[in-house]
C-alpha positions in Angstrom: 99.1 93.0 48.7 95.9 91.3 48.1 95.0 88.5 50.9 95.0 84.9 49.6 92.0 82.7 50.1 92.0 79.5 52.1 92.4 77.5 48.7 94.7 79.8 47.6 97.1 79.2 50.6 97.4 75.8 51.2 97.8 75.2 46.9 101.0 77.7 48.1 101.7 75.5 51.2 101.0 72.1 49.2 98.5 70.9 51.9 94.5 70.5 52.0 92.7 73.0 53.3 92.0 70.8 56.6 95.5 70.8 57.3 95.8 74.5 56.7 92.5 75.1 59.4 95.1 72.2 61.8 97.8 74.9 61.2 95.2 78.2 62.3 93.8 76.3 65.7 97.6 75.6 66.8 98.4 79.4 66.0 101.0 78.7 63.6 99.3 80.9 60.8 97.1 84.2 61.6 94.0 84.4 59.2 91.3 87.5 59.1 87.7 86.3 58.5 86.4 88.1 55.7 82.9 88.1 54.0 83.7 85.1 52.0 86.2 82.8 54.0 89.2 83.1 55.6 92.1 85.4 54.5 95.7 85.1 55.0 98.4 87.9 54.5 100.6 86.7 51.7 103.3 87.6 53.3 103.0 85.6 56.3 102.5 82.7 54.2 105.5 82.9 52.5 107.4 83.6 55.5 106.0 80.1 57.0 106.5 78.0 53.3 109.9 79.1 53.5 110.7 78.1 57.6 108.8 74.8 57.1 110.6 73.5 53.8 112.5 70.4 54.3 116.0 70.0 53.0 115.8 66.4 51.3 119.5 66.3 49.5 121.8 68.1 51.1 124.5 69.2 48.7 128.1 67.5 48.9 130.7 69.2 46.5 130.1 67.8 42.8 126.4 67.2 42.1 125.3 63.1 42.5 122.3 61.0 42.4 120.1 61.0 44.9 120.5 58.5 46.9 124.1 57.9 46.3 125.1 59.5 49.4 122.2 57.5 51.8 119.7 61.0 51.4 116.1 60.2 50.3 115.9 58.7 46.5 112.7 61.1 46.2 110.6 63.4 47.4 106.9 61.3 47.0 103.5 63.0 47.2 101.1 61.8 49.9 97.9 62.8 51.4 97.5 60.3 53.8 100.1 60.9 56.8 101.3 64.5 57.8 104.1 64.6 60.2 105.0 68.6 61.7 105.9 70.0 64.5 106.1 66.6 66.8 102.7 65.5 65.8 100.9 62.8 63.3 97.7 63.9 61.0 96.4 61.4 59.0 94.4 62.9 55.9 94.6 66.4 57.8 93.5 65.0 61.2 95.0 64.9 64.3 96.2 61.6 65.3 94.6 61.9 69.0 91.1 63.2 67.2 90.9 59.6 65.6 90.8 57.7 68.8 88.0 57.1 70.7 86.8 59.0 72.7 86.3 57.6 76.5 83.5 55.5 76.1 83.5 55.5 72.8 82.5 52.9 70.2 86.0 51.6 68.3 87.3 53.6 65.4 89.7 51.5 63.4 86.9 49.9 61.2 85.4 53.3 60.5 89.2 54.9 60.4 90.0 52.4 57.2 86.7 53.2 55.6 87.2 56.5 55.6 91.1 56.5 54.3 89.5 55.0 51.2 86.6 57.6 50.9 88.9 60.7 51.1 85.7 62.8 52.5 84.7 64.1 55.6 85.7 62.6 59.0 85.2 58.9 60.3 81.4 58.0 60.4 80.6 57.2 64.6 78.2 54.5 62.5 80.5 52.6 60.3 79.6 49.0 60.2 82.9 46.4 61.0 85.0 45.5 58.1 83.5 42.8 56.2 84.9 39.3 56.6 85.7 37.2 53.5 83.2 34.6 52.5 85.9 31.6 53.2 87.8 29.9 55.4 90.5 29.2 52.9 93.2 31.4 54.7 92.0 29.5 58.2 92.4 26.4 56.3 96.3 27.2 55.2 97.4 28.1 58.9 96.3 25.0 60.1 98.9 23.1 58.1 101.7 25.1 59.6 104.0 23.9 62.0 102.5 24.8 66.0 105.2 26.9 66.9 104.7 29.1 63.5 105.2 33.0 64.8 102.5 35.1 64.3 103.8 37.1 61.6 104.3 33.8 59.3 100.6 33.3 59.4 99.7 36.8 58.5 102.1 35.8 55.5 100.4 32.5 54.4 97.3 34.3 55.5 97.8 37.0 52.6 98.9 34.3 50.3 95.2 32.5 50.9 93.4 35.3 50.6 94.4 35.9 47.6 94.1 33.3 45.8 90.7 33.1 46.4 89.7 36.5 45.4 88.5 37.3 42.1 88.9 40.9 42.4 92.0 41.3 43.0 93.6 42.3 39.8 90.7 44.9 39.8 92.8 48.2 40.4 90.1 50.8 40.3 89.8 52.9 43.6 86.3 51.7 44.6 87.6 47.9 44.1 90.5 48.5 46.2 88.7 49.7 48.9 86.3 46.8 49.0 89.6 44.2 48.4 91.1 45.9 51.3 88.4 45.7 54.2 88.4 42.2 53.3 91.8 41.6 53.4 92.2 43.1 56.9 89.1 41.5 58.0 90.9 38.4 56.9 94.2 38.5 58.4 92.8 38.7 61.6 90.1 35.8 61.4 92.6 33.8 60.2 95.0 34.3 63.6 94.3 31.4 65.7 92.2 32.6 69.2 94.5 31.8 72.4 91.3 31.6 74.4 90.1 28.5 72.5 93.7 26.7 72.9 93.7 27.5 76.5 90.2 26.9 77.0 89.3 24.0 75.1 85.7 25.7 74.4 86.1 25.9 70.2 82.5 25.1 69.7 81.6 28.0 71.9 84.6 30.8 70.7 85.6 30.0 67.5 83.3 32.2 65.8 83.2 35.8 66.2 79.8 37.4 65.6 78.9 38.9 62.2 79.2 42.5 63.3 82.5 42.4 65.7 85.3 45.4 65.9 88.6 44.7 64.5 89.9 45.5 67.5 87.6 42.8 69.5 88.4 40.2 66.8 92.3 40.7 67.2 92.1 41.0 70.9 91.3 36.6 72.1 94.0 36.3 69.1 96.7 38.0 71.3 95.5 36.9 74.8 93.7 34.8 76.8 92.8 37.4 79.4 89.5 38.5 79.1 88.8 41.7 77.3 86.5 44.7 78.8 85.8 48.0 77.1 88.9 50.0 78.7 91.5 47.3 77.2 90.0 47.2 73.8 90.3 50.8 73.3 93.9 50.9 73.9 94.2 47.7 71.3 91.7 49.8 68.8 93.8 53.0 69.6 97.4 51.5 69.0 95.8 50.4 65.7 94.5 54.0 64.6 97.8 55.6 65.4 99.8 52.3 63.7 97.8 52.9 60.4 100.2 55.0 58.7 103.5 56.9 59.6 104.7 58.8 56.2 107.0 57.0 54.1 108.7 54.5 56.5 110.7 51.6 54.9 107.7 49.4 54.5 105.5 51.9 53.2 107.8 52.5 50.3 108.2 49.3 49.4 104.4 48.8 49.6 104.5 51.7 46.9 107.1 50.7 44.8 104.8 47.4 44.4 101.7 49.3 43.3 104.2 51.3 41.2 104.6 48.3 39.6 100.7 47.5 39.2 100.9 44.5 41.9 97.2 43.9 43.4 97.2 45.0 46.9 97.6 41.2 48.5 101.3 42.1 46.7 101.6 45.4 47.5 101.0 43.9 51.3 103.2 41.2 51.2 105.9 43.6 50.0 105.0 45.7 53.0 105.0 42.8 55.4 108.9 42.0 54.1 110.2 45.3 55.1 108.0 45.9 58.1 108.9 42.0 59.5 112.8 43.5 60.8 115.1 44.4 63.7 114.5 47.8 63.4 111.1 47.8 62.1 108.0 46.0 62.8 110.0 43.7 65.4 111.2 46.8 67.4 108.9 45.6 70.0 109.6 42.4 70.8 113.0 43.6 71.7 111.5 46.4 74.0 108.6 43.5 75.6 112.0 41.4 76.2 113.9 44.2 77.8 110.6 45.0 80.2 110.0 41.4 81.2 114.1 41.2 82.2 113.7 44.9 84.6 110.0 43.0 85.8 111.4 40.0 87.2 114.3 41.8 89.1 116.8 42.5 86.7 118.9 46.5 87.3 117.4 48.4 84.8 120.6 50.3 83.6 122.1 47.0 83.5 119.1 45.4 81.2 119.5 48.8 79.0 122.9 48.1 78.0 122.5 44.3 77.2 119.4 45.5 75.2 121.3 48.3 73.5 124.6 45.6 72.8 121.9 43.1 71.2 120.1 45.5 69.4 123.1 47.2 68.0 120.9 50.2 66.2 120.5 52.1 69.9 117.7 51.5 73.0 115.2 49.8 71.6 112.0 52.0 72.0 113.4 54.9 72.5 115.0 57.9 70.4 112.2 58.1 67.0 114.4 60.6 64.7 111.1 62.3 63.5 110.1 63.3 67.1 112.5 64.9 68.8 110.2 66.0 71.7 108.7 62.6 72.1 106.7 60.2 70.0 103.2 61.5 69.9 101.9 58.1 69.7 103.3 56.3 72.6 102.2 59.3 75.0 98.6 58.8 73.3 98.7 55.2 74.2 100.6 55.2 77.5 98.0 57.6 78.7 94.8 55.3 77.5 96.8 52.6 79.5 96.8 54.6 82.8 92.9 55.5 82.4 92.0 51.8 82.5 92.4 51.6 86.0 93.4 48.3 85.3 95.9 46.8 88.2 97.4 45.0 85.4 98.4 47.7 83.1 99.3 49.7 86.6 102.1 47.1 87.0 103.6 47.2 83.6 103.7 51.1 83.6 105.5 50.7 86.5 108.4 48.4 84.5 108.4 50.9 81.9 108.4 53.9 84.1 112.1 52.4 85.9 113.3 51.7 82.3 112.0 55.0 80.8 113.6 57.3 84.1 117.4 55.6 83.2 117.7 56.2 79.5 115.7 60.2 80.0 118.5 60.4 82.9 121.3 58.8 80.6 120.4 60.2 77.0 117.4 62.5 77.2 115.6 60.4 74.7 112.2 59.4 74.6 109.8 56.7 74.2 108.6 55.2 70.8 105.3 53.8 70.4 107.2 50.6 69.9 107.5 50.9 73.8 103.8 51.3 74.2 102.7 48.2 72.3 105.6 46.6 74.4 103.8 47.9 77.6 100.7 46.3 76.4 101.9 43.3 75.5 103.4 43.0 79.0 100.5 44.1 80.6 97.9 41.1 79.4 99.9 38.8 78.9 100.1 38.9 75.1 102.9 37.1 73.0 106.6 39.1 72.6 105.4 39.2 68.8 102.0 40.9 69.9 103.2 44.7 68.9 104.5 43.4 65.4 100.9 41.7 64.8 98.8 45.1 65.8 101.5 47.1 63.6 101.0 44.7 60.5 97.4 44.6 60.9 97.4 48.2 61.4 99.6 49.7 58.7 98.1 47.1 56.0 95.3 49.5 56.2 97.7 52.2 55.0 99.7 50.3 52.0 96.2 49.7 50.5 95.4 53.6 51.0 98.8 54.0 49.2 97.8 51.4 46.5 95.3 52.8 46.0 96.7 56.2 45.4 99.7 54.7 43.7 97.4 53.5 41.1 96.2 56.5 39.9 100.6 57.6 38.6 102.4 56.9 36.4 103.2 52.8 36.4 107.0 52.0 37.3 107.6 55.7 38.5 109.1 54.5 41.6 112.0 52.7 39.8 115.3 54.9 40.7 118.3 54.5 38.6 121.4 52.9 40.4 124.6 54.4 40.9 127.6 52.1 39.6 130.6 52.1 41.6 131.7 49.0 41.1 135.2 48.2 39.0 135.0 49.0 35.6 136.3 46.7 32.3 140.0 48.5 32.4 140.3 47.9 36.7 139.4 43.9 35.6 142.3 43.6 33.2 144.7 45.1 34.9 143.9 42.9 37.6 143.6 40.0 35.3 147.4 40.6 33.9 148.6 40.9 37.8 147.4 37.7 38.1 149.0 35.7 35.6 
């Protein structure tokens, strides 16, 4: 049989080339170099479609809708996250590849650039996201009440950004990229800085320089600790591997908005309603709560169980269904923690190392990333809500990548058709004439 060309074989495999060369340098599929490209036997490619092809709707007897059973509603097209074999690509690169290296400059600003360009790799150059030209959104948070959580001013922050955007209803793909680096840029300059409330010094630290990281921006808005280039690139990295994750909950409701033609402050917002949950976004405020119990003395089987009872959904931070071998993104993260050298992250890994060696002992299941961020937040002294913040920050990045995409469909696609199971007229009457 003739050999397929690269194009050839991942239009068969339904991936982009770059994934395909992800699949050759992890020796999943053979190719033969030829005098044009790469070739791949036909056969082989058909015998790895075939073993990689999810089962979305398992059948049950008589034939229902999807759905009607708790399986997927649908099967939606994305080329944004990839997850295979135990690992995350994002736009056909490995998750690990988008962090910085050691030493590194930060990657998140040049990350969400380049999920709007759809070329190439990250540029190592990428200017910081731009900032909005008002304080509106700074303006809003003030009037809320002092103990307002962190996520209820990303909320009102969205809200204020808004409103004071006239581009907004713009949908075209280069619009949407310049409405969402402004949007994240504005969340996070909108998040009160802890250093100037425990410092007193606003005049001095209430303005970030023109040309700051994301991830330096967000970092005196989570903690007053100082930061120094080893902790900022475990905050940056948590927000590269946090930037999108397939179609989790709040993803698809970020889509179903777009579906719907809502600008991408809406398509957000929808995202921040589904992400802002117990077994969500807020994942990690249970884990940081769980840590801080086993660091100040408490038995960590013991603080397991109470965690597990309160949670109700399992050990928080632990067991991700689409890793079975281990969240790829908490081991990324962990590890960046034990390469700052930093006494403080030393101690926290040392909470989470008592808590991690019970439940592998107990249950064999592994650590989330929603441990990781919990770790962090327990290591420099960040708020319980800190994980939550990065992940909202984060993934926001990825709705407006899925807007953006979303956009370019069919409108109202994404509306599935309900499955009635609910008493019909005849069940009402009879019920009715029981009665009287």
């Amino acid at each position: 049989m003739d050999a397929l060309t690269a194009a050839q074989t991942a239009a068969r495999l339904g991936v982009r080339t770059e994934t395909l060369y992800a699949y050759v340098s992890r020796g999943l599929i053979a190719r033969e170099r030829g005098a044009h490209g790469s070739l791949f036997d036909p056969l082989e490619v058909e015998r790895f479609a075939r073993a990689r092809r999810r089962v979305t709707s398992p059948s049950h007897g008589a034939a229902r809708p999807a759905g009607a059973d708790g399986s997927p509603l649908a099967v939606i097209d994305t080329d944004i996250a990839l997850i295979e074999d135990g690992e995350l690509w994002i736009r056909g690169v490995p998750i690990d590849e988008l962090v910085a290296a050691e030493g590194g400059e930060p990657r998140f600003d040049a990350v969400v650039r380049w999920l709007f360009e759809r070329t190439g790799l990250p540029q190592a150059d990428a200017p910081p996201l731009e900032r909005p030209g008002s304080d509106a959104a700074r303006h809003v948070l003030a009037a809320l009440p002092a103990g307002a959580g962190a996520f209820s001013r990303l909320l009102a922050a969205v809200a204020a950004l808004a409103a004071e955007d006239p581009e907004r209803y713009d949908l075209r793909a280069e619009t949407v990229a310049r409405v969402a680096t402004r949007l994240l840029a504005g969340l996070v300059d909108a998040l009160p800085r802890l250093d100037v409330e425990r410092s007193g010094t606003a005049s001095v630290l209430s303005t970030d320089r023109p040309a700051t990281p994301v991830a330096a921006r967000l970092w005196p808005r989570l903690t007053a600790l100082p930061a120094g280039p080893a902790r900022l690139r475990v905050l940056d990295a948590a927000l590269v591997v946090l930037v999108d994750h397939d179609m989790a909950a709040s993803t698809l409701a970020a889509r179903a908005a777009a579906s719907a033609r809502a600008h991408p402050y809406a398509v957000v917002a929808a995202g921040f309603g589904a992400l802002d949950s117990a077994l969500h976004g807020a994942v990690s405020a249970a884990v940081h709560a769980l840590l801080r119990q086993v660091r100040d003395g408490a038995d960590p089987a013991s603080a397991v169980a109470t965690a597990t009872r309160l949670g109700g959904a399992g050990i928080p931070g632990f067991g991700q269904l689409l890793y079975p071998e281990g969240d790829p993104r908490a081991r990324l993260l962990l590890r960046l923690m034990r390469e700052t050298a930093d006494p403080r992250a030393e101690a926290a890994l040392q909470v989470a190392e008592q808590v991690v060696t019970v439940v592998r002992a107990r249950t064999g299941l592994h650590p989330t990333v929603d441990l990781a961020l919990a770790v962090m937040a327990l290591a420099w002294e960040m708020p319980a809500d800190a994980g939550e913040t990065v992940f909202a920050v984060a993934r926001s990045a990825g709705w407006c990548a899925h807007a953006q995409d979303e956009y370019a469909r069919a409108p109202l696609r994404l509306r599935p058709i309900g499955h009635y199971v609910g008493p019909d007229a005849a069940d009402l009457q009879r019920s009715g004439s029981n009665a009287r």
